[in-house]
GUTORNU-305302 format. One record per residue: x, y, z of N, C-alpha, C, O, CB in turn. Coordinates in Angstrom, 2 decimals, padded with zeros to 5 digits, always signed. Each point is the difference from the previous one (the first is absolute). Glycine has a CB too. Layout:
BEGIN
PT X Y Z X Y Z X Y Z X Y Z X Y Z
...
//
This chain:
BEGIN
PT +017.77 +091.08 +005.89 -000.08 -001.12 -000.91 +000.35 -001.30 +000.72 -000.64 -001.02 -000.28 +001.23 +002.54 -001.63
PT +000.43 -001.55 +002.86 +000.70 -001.52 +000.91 -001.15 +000.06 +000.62 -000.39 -001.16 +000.09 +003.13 +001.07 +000.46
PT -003.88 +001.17 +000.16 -000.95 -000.93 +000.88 -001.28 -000.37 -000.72 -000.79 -000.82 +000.45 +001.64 +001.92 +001.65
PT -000.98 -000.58 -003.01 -001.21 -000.55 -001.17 +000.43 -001.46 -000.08 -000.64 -000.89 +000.57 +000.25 +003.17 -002.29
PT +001.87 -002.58 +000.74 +000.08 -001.39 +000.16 +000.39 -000.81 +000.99 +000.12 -001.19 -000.30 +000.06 +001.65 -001.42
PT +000.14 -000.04 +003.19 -000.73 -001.35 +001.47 -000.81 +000.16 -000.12 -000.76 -000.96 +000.04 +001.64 +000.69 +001.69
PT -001.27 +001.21 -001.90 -001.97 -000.08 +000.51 -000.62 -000.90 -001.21 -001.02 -000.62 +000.31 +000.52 +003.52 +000.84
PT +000.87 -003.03 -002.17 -000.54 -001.14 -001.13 +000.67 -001.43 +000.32 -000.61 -001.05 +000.21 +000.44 +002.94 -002.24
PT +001.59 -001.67 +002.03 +000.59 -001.21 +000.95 -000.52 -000.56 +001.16 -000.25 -001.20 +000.08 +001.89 +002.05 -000.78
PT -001.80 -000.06 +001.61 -001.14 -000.58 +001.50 -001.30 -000.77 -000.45 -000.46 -000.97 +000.59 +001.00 +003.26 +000.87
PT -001.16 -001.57 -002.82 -000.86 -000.10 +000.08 -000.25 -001.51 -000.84 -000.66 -000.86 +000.59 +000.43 +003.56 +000.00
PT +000.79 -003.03 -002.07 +000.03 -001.08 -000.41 +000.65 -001.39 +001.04 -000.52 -001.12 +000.09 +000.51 +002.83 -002.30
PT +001.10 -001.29 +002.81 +000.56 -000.71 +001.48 -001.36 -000.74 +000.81 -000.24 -001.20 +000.16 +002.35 +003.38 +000.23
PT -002.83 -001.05 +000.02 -001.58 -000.68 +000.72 -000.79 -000.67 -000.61 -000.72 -000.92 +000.42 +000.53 +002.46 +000.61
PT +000.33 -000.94 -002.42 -001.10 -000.68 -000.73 +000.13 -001.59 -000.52 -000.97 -000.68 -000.33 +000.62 +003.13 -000.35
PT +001.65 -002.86 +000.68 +001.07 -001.06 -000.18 -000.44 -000.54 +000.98 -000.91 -000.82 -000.14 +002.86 +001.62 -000.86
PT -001.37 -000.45 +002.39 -000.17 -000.62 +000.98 -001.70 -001.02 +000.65 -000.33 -001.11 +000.42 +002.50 +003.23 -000.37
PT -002.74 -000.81 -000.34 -001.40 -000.08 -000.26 -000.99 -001.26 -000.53 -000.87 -000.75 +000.46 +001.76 +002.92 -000.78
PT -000.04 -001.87 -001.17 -000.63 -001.40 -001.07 +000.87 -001.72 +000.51 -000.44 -001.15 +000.07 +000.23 +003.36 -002.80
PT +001.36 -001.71 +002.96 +000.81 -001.40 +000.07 -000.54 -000.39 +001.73 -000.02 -001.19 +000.32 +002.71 +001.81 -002.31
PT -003.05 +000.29 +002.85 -000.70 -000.65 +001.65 -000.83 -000.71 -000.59 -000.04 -001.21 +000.22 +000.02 +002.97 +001.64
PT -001.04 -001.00 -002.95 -001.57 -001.03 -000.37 +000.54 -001.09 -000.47 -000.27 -000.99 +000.67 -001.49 +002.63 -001.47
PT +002.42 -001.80 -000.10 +000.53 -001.42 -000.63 +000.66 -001.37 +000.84 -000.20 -001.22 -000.04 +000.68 +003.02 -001.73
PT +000.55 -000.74 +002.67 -000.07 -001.09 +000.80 -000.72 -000.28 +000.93 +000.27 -001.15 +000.38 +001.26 +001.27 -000.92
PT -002.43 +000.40 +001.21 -001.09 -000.14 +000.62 -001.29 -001.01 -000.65 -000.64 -000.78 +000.71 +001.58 +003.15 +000.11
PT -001.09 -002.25 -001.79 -000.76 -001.01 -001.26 +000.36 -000.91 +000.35 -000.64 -000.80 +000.68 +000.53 +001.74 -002.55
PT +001.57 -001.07 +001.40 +000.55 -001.26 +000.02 +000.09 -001.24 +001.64 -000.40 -001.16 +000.10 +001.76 +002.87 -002.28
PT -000.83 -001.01 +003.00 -000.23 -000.16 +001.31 -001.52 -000.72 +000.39 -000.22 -001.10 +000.50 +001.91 +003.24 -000.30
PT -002.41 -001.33 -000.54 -001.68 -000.66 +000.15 +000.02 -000.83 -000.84 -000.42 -000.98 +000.62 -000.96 +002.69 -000.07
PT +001.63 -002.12 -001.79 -000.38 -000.95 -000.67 +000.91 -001.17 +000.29 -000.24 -001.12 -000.47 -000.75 +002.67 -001.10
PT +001.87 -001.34 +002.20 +001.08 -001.07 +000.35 -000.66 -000.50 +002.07 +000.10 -001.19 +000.29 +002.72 +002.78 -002.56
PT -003.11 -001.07 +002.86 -000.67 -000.56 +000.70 -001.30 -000.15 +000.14 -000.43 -000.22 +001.13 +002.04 +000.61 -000.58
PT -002.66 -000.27 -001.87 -001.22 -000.26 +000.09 +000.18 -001.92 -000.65 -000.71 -000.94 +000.34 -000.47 +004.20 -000.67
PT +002.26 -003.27 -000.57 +000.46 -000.94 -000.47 +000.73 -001.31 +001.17 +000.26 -001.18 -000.28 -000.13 +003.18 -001.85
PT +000.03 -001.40 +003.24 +000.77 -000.62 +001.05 -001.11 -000.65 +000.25 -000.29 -001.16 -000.31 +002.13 +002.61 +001.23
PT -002.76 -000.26 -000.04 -001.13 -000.27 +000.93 -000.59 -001.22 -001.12 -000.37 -001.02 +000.57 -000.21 +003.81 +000.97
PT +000.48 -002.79 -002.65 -000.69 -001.15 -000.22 +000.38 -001.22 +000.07 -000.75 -000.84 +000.50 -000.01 +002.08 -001.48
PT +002.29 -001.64 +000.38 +000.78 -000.76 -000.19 +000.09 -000.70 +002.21 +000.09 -001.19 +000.31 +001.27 +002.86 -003.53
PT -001.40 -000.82 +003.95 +000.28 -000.64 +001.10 -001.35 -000.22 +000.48 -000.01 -000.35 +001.18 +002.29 +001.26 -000.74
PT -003.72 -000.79 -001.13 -000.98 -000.57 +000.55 -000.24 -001.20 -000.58 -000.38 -000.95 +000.68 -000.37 +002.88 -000.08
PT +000.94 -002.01 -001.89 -000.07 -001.57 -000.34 +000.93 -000.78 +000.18 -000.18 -001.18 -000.30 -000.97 +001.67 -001.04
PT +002.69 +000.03 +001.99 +000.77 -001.05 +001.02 -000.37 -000.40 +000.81 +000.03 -001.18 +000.35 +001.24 +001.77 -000.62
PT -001.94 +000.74 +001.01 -000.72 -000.77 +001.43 -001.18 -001.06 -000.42 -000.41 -000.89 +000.73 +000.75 +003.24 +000.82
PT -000.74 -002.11 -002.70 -001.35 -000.99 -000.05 +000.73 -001.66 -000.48 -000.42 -001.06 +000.48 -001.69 +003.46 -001.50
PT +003.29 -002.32 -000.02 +000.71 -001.59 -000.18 +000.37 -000.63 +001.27 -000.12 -001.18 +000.32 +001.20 +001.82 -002.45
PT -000.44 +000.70 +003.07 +000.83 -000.55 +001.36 -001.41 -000.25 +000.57 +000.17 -001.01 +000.69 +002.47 +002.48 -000.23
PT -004.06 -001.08 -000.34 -000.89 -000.65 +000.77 +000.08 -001.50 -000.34 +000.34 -000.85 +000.82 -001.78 +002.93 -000.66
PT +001.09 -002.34 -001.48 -000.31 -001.47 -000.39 +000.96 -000.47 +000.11 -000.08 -001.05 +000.64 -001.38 +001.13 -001.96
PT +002.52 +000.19 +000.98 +001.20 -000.67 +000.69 +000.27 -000.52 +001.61 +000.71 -000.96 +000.29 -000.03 +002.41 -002.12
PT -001.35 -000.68 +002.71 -000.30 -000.13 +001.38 -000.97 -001.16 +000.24 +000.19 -000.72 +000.98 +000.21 +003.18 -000.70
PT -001.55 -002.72 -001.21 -000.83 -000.35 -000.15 +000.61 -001.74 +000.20 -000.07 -000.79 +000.94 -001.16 +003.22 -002.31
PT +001.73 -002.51 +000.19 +000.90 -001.55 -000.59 +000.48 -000.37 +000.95 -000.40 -001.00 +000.59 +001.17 +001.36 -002.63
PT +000.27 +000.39 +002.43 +001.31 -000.22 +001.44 -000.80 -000.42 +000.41 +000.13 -001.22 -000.12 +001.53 +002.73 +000.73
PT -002.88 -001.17 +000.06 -000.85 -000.23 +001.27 -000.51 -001.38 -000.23 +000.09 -000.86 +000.88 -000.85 +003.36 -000.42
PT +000.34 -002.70 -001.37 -000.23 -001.38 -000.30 +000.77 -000.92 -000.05 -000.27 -000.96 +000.73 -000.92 +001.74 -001.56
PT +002.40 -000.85 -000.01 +000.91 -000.53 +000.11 +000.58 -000.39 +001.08 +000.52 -001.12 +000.03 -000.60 +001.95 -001.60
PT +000.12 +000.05 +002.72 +000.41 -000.40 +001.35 -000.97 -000.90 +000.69 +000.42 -000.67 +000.94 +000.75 +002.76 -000.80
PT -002.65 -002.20 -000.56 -000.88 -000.56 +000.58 +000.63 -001.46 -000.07 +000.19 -000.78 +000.93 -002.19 +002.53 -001.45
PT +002.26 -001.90 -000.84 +000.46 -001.13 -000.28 +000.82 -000.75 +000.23 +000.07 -001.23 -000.02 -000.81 +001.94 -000.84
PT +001.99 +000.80 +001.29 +001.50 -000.92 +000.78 -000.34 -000.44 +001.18 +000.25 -001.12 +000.45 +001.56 +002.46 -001.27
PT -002.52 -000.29 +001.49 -000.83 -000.96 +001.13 -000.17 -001.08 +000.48 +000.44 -000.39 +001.08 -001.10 +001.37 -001.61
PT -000.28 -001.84 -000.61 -000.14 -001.03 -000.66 +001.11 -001.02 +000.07 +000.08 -001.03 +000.67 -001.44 +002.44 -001.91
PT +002.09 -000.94 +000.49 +001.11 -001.00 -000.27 +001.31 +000.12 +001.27 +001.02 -000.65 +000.21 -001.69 +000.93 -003.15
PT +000.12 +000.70 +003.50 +000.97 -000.18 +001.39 -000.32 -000.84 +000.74 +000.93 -000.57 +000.59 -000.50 +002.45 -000.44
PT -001.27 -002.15 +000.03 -001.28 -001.03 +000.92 +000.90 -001.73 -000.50 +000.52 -000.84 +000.74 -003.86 +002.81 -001.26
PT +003.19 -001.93 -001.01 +000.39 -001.56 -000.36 +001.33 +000.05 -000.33 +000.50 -000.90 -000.68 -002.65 +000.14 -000.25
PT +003.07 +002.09 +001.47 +001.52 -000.64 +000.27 +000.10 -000.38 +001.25 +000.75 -000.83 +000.52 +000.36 +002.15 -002.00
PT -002.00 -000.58 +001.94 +000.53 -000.52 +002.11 -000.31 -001.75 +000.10 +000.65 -000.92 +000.52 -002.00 +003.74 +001.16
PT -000.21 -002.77 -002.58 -000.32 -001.67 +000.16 -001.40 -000.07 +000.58 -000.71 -000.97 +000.26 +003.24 +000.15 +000.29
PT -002.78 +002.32 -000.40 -001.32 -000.43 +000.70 -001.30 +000.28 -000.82 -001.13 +000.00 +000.48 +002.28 +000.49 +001.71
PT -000.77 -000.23 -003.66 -001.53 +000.12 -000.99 +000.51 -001.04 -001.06 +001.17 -000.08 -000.37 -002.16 +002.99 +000.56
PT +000.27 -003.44 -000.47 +000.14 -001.38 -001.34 -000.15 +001.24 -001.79 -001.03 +000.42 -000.53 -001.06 -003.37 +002.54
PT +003.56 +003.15 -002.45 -000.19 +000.73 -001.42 -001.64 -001.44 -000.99 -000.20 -001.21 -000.15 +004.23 +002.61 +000.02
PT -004.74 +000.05 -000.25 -001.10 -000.31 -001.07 +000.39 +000.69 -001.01 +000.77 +000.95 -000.11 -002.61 -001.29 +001.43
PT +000.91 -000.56 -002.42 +000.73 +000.50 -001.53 -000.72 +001.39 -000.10 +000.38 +000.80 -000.86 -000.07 -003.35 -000.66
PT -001.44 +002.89 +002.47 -000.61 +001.43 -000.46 +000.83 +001.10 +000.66 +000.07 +001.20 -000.25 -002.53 -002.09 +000.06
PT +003.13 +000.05 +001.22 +000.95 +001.60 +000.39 +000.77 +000.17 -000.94 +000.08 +001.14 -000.47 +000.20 -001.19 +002.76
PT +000.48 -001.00 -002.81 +000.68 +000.82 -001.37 -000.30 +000.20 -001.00 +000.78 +000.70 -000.65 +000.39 -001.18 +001.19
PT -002.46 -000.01 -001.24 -000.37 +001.14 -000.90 -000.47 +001.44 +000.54 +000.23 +000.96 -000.74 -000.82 -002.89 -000.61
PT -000.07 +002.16 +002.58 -000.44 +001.08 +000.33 +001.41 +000.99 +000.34 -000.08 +001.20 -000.24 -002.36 -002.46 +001.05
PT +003.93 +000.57 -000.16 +000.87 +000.83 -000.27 +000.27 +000.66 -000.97 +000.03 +001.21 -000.24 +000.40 -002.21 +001.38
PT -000.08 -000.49 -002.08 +000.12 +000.40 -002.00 -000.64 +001.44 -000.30 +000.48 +001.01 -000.53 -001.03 -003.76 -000.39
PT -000.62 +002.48 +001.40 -000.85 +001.20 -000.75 -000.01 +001.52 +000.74 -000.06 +001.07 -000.59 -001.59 -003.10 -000.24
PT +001.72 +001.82 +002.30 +000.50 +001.41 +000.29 +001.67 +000.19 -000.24 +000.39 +001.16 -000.14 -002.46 -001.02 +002.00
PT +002.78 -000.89 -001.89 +001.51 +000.74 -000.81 -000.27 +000.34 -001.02 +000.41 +001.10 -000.37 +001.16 -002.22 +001.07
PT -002.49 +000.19 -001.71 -000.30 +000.55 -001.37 -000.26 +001.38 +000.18 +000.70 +000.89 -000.48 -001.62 -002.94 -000.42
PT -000.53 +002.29 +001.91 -000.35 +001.86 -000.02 +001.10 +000.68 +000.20 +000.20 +000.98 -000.72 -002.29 -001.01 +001.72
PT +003.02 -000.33 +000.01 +001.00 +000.92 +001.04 +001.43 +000.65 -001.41 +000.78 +000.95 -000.09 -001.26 -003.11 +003.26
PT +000.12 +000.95 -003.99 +001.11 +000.40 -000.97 -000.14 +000.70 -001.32 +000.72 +000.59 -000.80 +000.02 -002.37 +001.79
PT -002.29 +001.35 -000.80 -000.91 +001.13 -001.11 +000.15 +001.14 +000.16 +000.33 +000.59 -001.03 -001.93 -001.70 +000.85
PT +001.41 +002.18 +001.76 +000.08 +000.56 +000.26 +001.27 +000.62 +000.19 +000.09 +001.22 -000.15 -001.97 -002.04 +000.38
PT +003.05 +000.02 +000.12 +001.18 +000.54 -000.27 -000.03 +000.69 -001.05 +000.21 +001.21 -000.02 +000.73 -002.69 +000.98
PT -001.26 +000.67 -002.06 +001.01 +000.23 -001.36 -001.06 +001.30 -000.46 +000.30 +000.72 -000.95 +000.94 -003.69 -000.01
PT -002.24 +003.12 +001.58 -000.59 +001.87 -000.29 +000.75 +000.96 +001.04 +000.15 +001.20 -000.26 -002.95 -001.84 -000.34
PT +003.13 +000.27 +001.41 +001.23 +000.98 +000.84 +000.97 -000.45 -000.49 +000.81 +000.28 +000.88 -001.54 +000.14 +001.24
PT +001.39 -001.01 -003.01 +001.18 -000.24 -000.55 -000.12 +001.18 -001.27 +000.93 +000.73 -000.35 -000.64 -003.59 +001.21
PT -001.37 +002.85 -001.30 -000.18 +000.98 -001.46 -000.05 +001.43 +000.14 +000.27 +000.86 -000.85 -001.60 -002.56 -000.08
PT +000.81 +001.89 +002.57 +000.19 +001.47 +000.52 +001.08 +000.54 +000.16 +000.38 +001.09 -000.41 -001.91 -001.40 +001.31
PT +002.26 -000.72 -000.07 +001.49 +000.42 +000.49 +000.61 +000.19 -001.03 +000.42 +001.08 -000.40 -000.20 -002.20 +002.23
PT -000.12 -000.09 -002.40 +001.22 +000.10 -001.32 +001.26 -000.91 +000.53 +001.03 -000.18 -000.66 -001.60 +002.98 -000.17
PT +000.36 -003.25 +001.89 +000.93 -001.03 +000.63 -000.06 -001.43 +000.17 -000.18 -000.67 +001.02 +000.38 +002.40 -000.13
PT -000.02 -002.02 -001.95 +000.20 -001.39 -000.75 +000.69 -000.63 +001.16 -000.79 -000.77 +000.54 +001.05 +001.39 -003.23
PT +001.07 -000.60 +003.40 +000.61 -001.14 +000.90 -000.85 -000.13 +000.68 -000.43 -001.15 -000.06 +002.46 +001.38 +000.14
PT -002.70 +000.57 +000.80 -001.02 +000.27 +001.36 -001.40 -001.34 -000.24 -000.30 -000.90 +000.79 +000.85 +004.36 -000.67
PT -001.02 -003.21 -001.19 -000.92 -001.22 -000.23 +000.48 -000.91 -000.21 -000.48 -001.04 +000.46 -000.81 +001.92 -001.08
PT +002.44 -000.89 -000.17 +000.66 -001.66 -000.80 +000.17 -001.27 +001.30 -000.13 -001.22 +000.11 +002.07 +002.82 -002.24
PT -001.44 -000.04 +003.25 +000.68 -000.85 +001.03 -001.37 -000.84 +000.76 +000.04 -001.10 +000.54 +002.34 +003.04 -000.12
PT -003.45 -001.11 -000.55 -001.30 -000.51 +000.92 -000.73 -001.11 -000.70 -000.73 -000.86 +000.48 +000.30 +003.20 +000.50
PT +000.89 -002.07 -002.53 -001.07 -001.12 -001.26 +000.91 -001.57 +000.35 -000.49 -001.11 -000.13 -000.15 +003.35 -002.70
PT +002.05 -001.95 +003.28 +001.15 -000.76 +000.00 -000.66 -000.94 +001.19 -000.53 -001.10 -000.15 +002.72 +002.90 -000.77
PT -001.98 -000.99 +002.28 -000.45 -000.30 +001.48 -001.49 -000.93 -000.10 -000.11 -001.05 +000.63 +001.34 +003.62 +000.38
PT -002.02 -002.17 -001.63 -001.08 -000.37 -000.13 -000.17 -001.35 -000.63 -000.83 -000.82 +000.38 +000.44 +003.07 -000.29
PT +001.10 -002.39 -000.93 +000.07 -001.49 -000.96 +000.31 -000.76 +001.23 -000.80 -000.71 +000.61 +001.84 +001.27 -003.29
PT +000.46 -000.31 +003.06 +000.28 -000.80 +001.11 -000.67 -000.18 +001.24 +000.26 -000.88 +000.83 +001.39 +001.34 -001.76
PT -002.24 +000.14 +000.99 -001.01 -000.06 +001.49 -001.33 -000.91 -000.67 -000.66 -000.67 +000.79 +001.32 +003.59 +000.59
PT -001.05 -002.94 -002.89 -000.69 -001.13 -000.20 +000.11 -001.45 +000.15 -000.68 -000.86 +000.57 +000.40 +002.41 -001.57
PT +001.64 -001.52 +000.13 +001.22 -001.28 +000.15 -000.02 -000.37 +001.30 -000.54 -001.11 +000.02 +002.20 +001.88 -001.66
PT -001.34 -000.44 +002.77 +000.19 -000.22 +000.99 -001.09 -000.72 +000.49 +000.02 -001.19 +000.33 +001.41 +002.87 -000.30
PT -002.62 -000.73 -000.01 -001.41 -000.31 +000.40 -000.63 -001.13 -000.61 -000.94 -000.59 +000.52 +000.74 +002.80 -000.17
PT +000.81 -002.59 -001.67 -000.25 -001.48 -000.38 +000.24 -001.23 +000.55 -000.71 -001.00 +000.00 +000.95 +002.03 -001.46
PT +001.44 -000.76 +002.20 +000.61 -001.34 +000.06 -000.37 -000.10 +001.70 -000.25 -001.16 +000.31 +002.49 +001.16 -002.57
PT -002.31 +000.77 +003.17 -000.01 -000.06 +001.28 -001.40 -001.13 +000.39 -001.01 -000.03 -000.71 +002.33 +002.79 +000.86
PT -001.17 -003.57 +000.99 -000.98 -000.80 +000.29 +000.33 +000.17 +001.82 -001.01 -000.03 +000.70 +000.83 -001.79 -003.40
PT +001.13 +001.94 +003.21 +000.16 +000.62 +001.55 +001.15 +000.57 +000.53 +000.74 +000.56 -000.82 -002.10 -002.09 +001.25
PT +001.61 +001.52 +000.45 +000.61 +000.23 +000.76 +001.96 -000.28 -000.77 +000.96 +000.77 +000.07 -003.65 -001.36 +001.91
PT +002.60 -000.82 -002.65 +001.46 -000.75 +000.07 +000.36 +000.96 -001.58 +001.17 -000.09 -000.37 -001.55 -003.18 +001.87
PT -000.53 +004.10 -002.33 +000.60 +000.12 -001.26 -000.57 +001.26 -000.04 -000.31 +000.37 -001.13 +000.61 -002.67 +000.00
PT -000.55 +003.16 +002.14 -000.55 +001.45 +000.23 +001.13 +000.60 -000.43 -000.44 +000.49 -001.04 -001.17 -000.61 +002.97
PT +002.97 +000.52 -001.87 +001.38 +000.38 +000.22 -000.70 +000.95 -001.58 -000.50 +001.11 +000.18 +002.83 -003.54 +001.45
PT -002.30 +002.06 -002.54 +000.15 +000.56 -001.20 -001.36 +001.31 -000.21 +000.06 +001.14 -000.45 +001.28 -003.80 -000.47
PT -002.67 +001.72 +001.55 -000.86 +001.36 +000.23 +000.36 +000.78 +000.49 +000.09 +000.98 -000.74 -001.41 -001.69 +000.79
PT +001.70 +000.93 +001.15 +000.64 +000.66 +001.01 +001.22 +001.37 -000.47 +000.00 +001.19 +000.32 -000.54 -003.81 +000.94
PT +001.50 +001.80 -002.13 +000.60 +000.96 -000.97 -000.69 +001.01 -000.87 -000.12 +001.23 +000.02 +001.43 -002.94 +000.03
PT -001.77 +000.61 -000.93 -001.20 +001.12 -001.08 -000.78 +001.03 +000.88 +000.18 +001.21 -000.19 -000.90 -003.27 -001.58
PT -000.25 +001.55 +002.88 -000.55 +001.33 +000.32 +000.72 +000.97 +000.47 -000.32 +001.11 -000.43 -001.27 -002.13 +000.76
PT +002.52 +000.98 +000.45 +001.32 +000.66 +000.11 +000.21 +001.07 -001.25 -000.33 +001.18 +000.11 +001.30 -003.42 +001.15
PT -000.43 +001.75 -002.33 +000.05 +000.50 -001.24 -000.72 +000.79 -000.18 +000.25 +001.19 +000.18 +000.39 -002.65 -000.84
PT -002.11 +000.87 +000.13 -001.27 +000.70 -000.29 -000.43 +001.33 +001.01 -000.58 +001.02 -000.39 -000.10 -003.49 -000.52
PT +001.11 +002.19 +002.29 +000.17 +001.12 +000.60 +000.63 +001.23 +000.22 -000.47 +001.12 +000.22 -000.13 -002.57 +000.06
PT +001.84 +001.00 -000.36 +000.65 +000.53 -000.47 +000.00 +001.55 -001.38 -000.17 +001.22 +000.10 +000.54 -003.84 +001.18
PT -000.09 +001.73 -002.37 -001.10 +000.21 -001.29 -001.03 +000.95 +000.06 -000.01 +000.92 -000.83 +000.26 -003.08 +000.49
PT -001.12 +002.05 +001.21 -001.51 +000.48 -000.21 +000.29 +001.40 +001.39 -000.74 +000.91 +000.37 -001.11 -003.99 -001.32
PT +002.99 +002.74 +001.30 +000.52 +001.86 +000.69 +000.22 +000.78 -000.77 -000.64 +001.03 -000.19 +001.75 -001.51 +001.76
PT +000.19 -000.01 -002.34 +000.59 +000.52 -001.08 -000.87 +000.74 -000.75 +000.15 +001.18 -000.31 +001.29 -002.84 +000.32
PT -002.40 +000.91 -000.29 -001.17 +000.97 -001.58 -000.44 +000.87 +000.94 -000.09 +001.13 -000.50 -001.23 -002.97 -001.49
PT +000.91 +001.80 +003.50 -000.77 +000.81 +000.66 +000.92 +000.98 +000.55 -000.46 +000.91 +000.70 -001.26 -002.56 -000.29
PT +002.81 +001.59 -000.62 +001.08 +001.25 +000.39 -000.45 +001.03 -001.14 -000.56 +001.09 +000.04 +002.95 -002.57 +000.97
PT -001.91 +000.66 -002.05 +000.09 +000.52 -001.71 -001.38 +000.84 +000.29 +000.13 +001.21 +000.19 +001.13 -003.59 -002.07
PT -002.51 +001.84 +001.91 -001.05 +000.53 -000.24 +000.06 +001.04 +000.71 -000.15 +000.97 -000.74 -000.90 -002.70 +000.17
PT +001.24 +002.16 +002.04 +000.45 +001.13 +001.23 +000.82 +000.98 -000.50 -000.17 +001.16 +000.37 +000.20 -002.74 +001.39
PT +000.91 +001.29 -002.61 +000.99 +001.06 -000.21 -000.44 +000.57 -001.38 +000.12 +001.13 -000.47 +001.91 -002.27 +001.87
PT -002.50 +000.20 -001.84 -000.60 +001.13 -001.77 -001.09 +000.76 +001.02 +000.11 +001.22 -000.14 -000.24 -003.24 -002.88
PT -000.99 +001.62 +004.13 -001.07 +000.62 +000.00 +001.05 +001.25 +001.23 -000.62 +000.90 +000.55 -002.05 -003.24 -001.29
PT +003.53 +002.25 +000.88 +000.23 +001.39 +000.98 +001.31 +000.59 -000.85 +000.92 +000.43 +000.70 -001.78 -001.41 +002.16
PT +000.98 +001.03 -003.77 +000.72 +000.61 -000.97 -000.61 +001.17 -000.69 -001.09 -000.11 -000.56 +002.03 -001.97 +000.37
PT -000.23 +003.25 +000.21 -000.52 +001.05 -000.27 +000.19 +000.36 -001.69 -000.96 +000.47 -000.61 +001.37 +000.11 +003.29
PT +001.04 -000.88 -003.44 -000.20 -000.22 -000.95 +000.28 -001.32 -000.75 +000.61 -000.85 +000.65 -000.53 +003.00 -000.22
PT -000.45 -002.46 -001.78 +000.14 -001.48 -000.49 -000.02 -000.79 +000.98 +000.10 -001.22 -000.19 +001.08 +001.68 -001.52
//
């Protein structure tokens, strides 16, 4: 009679074991089919995000040229800045909605104002000091989100 019931004990034991492997196994796949997606459309915000930066730098470029003294600031470089910070911060704030990390953008939406400000008042060389800061900042800044973005995308869970 004691080995009838292990042998029913063994046997519901496996069968336990059995059903609860599939479940969590389910679960497991559906939790990294859910990853794999979630970190391909990071990589696709962090592209356009790459995208902006890149421009944006075209521009500090630009304005590095008319702190030294040797390019005359035009009103189209700063609207054409205006408008790629505009993209660069557009694009933040959709990697801001992925992450879930509100300081990480605030600090770059923050950096960014000021690196406009800056880019307004500068005319050469004698009143560069304050650009010079801001891009600093903005650089700064625009690591920061790109750390953030690196460590959610090589994070295994959440």
């Amino acid at each position: 009679m004691r080995d009838a019931l292990v042998k029913v004990w063994n046997f519901i034991r496996g069968a336990l074991l059995l059903i609860l492997g599939g479940v969590f196994g389910w679960f497991a796949n559906q939790y990294m089919d859910y990853r794999t997606a979630y970190k391909e459309s990071l990589s696709a915000n962090y592209e356009q995000f790459n995208q902006a930066a890149n421009e944006v730098e075209d521009s500090l470029r630009l304005f590095a040229e008319v702190a030294k003294g040797s390019k005359n600031k035009a009103p189209e470089d700063v609207v054409q800045l205006q408008t790629r910070l505009l993209k660069a911060v557009s694009v933040a704030e959709d990697l801001e909605r992925r992450l879930g990390k509100n300081a990480v953008s605030s600090s770059y939406q923050h950096a960014a104002v000021e690196l406009k400000k800056a880019s307004d008042k500068v005319t050469g060389p004698l009143d560069a000091k304050p650009l010079v800061n801001a891009v600093n900042d903005y650089l700064v800044a625009e690591k920061k989100l790109r750390d953030a973005v690196v460590d959610e995308h090589t994070s295994f869970l959440f």
